[in-house]
C-alpha positions in Angstrom: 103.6 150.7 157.4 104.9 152.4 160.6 104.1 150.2 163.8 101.8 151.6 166.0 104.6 151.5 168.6 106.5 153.8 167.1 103.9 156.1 166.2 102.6 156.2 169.5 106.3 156.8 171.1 106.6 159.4 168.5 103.2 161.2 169.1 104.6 161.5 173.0 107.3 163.1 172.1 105.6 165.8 169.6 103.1 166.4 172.3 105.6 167.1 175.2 107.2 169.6 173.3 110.1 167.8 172.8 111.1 168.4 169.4 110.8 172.1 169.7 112.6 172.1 172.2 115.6 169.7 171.2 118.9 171.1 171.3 121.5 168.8 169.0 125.4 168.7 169.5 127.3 166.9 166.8 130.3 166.6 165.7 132.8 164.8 162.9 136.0 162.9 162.9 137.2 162.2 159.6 140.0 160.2 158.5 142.1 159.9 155.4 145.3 158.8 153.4 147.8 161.4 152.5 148.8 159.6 148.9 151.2 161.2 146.1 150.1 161.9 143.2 151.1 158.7 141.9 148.5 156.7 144.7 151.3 155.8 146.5 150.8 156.4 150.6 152.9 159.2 151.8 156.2 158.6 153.0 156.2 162.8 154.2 156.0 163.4 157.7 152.9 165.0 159.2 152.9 168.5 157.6 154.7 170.9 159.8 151.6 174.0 159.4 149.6 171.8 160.4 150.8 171.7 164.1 151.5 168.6 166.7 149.0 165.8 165.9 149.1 164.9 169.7 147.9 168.6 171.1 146.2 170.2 168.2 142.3 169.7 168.5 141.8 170.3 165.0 143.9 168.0 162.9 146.2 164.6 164.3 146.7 161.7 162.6 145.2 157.9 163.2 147.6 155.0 163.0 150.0 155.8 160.5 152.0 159.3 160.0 150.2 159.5 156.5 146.4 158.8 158.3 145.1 161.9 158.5 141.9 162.8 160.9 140.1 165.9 160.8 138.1 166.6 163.8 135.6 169.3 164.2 133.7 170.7 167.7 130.5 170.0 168.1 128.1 171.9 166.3 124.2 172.8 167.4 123.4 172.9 163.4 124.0 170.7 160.4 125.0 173.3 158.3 127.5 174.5 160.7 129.2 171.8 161.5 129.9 170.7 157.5 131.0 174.7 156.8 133.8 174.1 159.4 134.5 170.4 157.8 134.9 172.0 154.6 137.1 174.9 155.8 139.5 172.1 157.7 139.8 170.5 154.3 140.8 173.8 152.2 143.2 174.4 155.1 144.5 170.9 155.1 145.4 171.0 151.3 146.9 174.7 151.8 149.9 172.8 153.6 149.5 169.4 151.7 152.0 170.8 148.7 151.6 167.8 145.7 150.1 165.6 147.9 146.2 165.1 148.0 143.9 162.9 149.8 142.9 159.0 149.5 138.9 159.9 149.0 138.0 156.4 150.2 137.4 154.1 153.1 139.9 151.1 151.6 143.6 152.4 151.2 145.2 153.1 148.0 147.7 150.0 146.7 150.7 149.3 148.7 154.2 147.1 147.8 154.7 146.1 151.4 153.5 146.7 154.8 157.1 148.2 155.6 155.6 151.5 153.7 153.0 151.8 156.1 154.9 154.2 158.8 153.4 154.2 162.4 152.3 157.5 163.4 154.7 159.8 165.6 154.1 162.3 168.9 157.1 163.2 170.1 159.0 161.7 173.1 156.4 162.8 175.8 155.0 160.2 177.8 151.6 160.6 176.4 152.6 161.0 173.1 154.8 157.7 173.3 152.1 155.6 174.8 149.9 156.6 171.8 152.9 155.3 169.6 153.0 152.1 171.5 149.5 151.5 171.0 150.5 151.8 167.6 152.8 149.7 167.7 150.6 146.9 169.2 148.1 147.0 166.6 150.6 146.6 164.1 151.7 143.5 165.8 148.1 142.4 166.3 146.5 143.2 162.7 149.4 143.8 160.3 149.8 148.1 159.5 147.6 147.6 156.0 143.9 146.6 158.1 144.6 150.6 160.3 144.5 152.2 156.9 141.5 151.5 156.3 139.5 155.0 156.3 136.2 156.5 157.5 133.7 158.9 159.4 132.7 159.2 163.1 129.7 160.9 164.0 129.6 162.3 167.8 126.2 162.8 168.6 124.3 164.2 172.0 121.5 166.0 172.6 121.2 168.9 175.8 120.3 167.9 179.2 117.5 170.6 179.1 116.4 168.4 176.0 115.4 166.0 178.1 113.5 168.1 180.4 109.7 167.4 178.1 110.3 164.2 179.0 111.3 163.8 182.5 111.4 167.3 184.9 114.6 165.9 187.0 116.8 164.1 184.2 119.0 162.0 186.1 122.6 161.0 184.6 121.6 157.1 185.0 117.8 158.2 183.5 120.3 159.9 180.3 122.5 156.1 180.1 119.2 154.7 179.5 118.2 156.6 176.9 121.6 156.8 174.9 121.6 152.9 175.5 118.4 152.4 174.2 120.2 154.6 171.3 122.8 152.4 170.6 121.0 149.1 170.9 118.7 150.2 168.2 121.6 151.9 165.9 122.2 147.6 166.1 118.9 146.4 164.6 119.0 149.2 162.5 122.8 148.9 161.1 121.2 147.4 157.4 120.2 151.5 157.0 123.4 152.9 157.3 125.2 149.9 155.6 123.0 150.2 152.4 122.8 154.5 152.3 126.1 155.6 153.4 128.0 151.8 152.3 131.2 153.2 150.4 133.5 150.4 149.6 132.4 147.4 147.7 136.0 146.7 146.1 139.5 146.7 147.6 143.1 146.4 146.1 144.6 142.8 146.4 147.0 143.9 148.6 144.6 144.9 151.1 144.2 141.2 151.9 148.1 140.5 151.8 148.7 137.2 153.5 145.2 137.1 154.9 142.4 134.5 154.5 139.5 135.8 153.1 135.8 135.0 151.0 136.1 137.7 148.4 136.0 137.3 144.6 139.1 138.3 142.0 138.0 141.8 140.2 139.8 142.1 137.4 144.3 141.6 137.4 144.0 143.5 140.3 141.5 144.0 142.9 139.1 142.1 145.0 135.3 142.5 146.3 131.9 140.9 146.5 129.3 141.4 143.3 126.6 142.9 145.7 129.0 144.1 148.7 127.7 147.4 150.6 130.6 148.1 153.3 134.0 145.9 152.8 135.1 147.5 155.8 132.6 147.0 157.7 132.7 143.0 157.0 135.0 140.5 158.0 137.8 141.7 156.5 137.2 145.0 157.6 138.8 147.0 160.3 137.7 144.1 162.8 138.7 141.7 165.7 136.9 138.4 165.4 138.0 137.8 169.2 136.3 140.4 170.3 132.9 138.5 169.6 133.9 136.8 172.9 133.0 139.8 175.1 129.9 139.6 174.0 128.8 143.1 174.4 124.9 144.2 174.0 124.8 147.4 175.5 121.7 146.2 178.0 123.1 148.8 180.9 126.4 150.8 181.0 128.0 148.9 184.2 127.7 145.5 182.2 129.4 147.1 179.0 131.5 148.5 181.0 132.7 145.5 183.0 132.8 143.9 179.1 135.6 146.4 178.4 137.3 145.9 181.5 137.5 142.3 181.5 138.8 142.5 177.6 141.7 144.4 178.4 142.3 142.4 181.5 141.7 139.1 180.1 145.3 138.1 178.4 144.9 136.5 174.8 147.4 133.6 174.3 148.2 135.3 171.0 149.1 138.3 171.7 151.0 137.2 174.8 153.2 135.3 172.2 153.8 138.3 170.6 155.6 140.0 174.3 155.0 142.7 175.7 157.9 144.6 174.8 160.6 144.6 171.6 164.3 142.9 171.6 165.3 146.3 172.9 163.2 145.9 175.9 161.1 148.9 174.8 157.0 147.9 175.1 155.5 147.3 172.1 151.8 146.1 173.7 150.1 147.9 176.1 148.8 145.2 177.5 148.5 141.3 176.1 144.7 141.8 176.9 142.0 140.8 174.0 142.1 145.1 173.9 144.8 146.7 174.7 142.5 149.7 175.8 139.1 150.9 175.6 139.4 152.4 171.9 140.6 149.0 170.6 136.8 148.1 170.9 136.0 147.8 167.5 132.2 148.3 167.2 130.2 150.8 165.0 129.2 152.5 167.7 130.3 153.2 171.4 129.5 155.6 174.3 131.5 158.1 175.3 132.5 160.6 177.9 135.5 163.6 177.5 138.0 163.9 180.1 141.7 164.7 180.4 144.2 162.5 178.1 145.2 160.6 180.9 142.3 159.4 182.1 140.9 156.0 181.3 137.6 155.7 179.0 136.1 153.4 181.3 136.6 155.4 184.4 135.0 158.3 183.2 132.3 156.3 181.9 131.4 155.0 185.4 132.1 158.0 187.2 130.4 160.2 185.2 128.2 158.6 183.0 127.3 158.6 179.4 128.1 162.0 177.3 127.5 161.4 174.1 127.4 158.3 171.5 130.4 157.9 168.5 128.9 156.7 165.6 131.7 154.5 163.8 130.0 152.9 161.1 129.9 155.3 157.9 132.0 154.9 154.7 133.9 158.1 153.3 131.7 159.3 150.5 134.3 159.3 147.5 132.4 161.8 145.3 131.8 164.4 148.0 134.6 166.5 148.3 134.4 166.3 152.5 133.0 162.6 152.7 129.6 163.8 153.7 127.4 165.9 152.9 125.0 168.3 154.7 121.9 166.0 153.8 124.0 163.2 154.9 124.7 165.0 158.1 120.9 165.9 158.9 119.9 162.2 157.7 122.2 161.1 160.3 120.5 163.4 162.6 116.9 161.7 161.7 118.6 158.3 162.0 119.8 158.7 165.3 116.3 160.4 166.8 114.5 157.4 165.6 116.8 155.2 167.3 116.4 157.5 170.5 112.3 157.7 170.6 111.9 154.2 169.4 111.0 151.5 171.8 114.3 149.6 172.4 114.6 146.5 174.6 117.6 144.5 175.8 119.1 142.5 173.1 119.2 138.9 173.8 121.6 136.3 172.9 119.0 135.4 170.1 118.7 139.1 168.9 122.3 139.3 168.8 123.0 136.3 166.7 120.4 137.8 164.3 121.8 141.5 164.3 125.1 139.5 163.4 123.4 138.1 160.9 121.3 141.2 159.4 124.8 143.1 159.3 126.7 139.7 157.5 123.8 139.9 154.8 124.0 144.1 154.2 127.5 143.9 154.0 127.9 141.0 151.7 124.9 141.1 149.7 123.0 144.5 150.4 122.8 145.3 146.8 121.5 142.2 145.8 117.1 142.6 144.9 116.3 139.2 146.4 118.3 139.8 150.0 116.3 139.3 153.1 116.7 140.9 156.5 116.0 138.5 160.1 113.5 139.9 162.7 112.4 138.0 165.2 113.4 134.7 164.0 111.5 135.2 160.1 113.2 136.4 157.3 111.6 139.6 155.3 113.4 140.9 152.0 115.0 143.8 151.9 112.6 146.0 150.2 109.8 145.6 152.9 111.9 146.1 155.8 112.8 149.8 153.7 109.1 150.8 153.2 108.2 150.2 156.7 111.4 152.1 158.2 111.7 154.5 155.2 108.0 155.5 156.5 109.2 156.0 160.4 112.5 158.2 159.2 109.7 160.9 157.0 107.7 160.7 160.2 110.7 161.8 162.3 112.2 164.0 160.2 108.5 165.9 159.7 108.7 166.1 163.6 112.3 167.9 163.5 111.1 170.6 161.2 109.6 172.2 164.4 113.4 171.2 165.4 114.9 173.1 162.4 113.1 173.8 159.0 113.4 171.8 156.0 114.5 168.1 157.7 111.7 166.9 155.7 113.3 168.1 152.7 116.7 166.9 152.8 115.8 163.3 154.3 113.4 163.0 151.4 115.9 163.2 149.0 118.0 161.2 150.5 116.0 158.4 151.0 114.4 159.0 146.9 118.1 158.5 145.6 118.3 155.7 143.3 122.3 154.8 143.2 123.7 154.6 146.4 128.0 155.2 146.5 128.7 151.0 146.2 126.8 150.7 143.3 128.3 153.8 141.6 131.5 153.1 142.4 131.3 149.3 140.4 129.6 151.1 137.7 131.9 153.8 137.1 134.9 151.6 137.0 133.2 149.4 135.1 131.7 152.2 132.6 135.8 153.5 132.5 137.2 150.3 132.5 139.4 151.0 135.5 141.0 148.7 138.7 140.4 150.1 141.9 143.9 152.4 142.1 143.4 153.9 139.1 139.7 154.6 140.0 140.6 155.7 143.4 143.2 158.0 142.1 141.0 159.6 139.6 138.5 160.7 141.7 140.7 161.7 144.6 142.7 163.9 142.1 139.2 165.5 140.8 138.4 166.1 144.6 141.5 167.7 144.9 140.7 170.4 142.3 138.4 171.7 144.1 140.5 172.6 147.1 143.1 173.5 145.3 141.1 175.9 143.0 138.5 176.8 145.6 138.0 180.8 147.4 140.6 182.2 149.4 139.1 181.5 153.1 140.0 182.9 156.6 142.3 180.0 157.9 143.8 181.9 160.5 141.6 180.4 163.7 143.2 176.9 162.2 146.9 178.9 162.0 146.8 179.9 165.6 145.4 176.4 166.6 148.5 174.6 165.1 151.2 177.2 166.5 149.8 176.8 170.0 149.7 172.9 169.5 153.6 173.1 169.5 154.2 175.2 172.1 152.0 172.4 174.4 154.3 169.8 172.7 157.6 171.4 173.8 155.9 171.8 177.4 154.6 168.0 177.4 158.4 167.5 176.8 159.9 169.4 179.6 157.4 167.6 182.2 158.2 164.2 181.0 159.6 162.5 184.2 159.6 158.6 184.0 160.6 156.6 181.1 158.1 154.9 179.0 158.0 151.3 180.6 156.8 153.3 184.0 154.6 155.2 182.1 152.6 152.0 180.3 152.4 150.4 184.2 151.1 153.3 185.6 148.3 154.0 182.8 147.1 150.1 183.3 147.1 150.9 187.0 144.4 153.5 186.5 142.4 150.6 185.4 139.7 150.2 187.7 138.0 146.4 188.5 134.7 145.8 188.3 132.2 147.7 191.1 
């Protein structure tokens, strides 16, 4: 049963007028392996229609030249935003030639980390420090870990959103809120871990030369029998020193100060590693526990937009919070863009809960039992008998569900006055019987398959239907790419110092704590 809290929070909200009217912005950044049509990552540079993958807003590439990310604008509808995802996709694969797309979050097989090449953007100072940044993660986590795929969710709401529930919104009054967001996106992680969980098996070579708890599947491939979200565990995309910052979100100077002090704070390993190659080019941005903000590997983090050069955490403090990255969901292998609409509007419903819900600072106990709650959905989340921690008891699983499952119909019934049929599409979502981790072990079970010849199967089905699809309009996407070069070759001509300068003057922008 819903708690009273919640229904009371929620019944404010309705009867401010809130809901009708709330004006949504998301957006999507989705990542993916360019693989031939053997499975094997792409050795191809970026594709050349495509544009620069350091100035074109559309389409760049993550940590390796064959990591594609899509990125859309920000969108004031569901539907809208996964039409543009869609038509990004159709234009991607009109350039791709014979290659197609890895349709999962864990990488394709590899021989060696040397086939792993580190993305490229140019010789522009801001295109080289990305590279570098690169090239410290490499030296940090090994290339193979940064392959590892999957889908951000940027999510806001307007300012004039928040007018039904406070006349003069302040930017510190909108911090709160989007804190109070995140922190519950925390407890609440086991939801998106169990619906959207995408990658219960991995390759062996994913775990080349590193320790690790999972089980042998098969000749070739690794996993956990009731695993959720392998990359989203342990062996995930992950930093176990990170832990150390212990951030909770409880107010935005504090996680900011966190960041701060993690790229400040020199980490005896990486300092072994130097800062720059036998060349006496850098290679680390810094020897810090992060090199910089983005290094923060969380599954969620707030955000603010601002010119390249600018540091996250200056624009944070100066300006304040923008809008909240949602890290945590697993490409969707049997959906041809990694999520679908229903997905998208779930999302939505997920979030808004997490906004209107009652959300207190997370203590140090709360956060050892959020650790906790995410070690058991990730490891175990399939399993009948597995039991969630709240508030130092343990509940299983399936009462934890019935009580939020009730809360997410309540919201969603509230955002129909938002925009019609939520109800609809967040009921079937949450009435689906076989999430993708379950269907995944079935189906290579049912067609007695390893995990690269499963993977490539269904990527190769997915990319029938681009490569069959309509004819569509790409020509906004053309035009994006072309003028993406032309700001290339002018980043180029303005480049004045050489990259060492460059790196010291970026981690002088850093500013201390106020």
């Amino acid at each position: 049963m819903a708690s009273l809290t919640f229904k009371n929070s929620l019944k404010q909200y309705q009867d401010s007028g809130f809901f009708h009217n709330l004006e949504i912005n998301r957006g999507i950044e989705r990542e993916s392996l360019r693989v031939s049509n053997a499975g094997a990552i792409s050795q191809a540079d970026h594709p050349k229609k495509l544009g620069s993958p350091l100035t074109n807003k559309d389409i760049t590439t993550d940590f390796a030249e064959a990591l594609i990310e899509l990125v859309t604008p920000t969108f004031s509808s569901a539907e809208g935003l996964f039409d543009h995802l869609s038509d990004l996709h159709h234009f991607l694969y009109s350039t791709m030639g014979d290659e197609l797309l890895w349709n999962f979050s864990m990488p394709c097989a590899f021989n060696a980390e040397s086939e792993i090449r580190i993305a490229e953007y140019g010789s522009s100072n801001s295109g080289m420090l990305k590279h570098v940044y690169r090239k410290g993660l490499r030296l940090r986590y090994g290339s193979i870990m940064q392959c590892v795929s999957g889908i951000h969710f940027n999510f806001s709401i307007s300012k004039n959103s928040w007018l039904a529930m406070n006349p003069h919104p302040s930017q510190a009054f909108i911090d709160d809120q989007y804190l109070g967001l995140i922190r519950n996106v925390k407890r609440n992680f086991w939801f998106l871990l169990e619906h959207f969980g995408a990658s219960p098996v991995a390759h062996k070579s994913y775990l080349l030369d590193r320790a690790h708890n999972l089980e042998q599947y098969g000749e070739e491939d690794l996993f956990l029998a009731s695993a959720t979200s392998l990359r989203m565990s342990n062996v995930g995309y992950q930093s176990a020193i990170q832990d150390t910052l212990d951030i909770r979100y409880n107010d935005l100077n504090e996680f900011i100060n966190s960041v701060v002090k993690g790229i400040n704070t020199p980490y005896e390993k990486f300092e072994a590693l130097g800062l720059k190659d036998e060349q006496g080019m850098p290679q680390q941005i810094s020897a810090g526990i992060l090199q910089i903000e983005n290094e923060l590997y969380d599954i969620i983090r707030p955000k603010r937009t601002g010119a390249s050069t600018s540091r996250p955490s200056n624009l944070l403090r100066r300006h304040g919070i923008e809008y909240i990255e949602l890290r945590g969901v697993d490409v969707n292998p049997f959906i041809p863009e990694g999520i679908s609409t229903n997905n998208i509007k779930l999302l939505d419903v997920f979030l808004m809960h997490a906004l209107i819900s009652d959300s207190p600072i997370i203590s140090e106990q709360e956060a050892i039992e959020i650790q906790f709650n995410h070690s058991a959905m990730v490891e175990r989340g399939r399993d009948k008998d597995v039991s969630l921690s709240k508030e130092g008891a343990l509940f299983p699983l399936a009462d934890v569900k019935k009580n939020f499952y009730e809360e997410l119909r309540m919201v969603a019934k509230a955002m129909d006055a938002y925009s019609s049929e939520y109800s609809v599409a967040i009921d079937d979502e949450l009435t689906k019987q076989d999430p993708p981790s379950r269907r995944i072990m079935s189906e290579m079970k049912e067609h007695e398959m390893s995990f690269q010849e499963y993977g490539l199967w269904q990527s190769q089905k997915i990319a029938e239907t681009y490569r069959n699809g309509a004819t569509r309009d790409f020509s906004h996407f053309i035009a994006s790419a072309d003028q993406s070069i032309k700001e290339l070759e002018n980043l180029a001509k303005s480049t004045s110092a050489d990259i060492n300068k460059y790196v010291e003057l970026y981690n002088s922008k850093l500013k201390e704590e106020l």
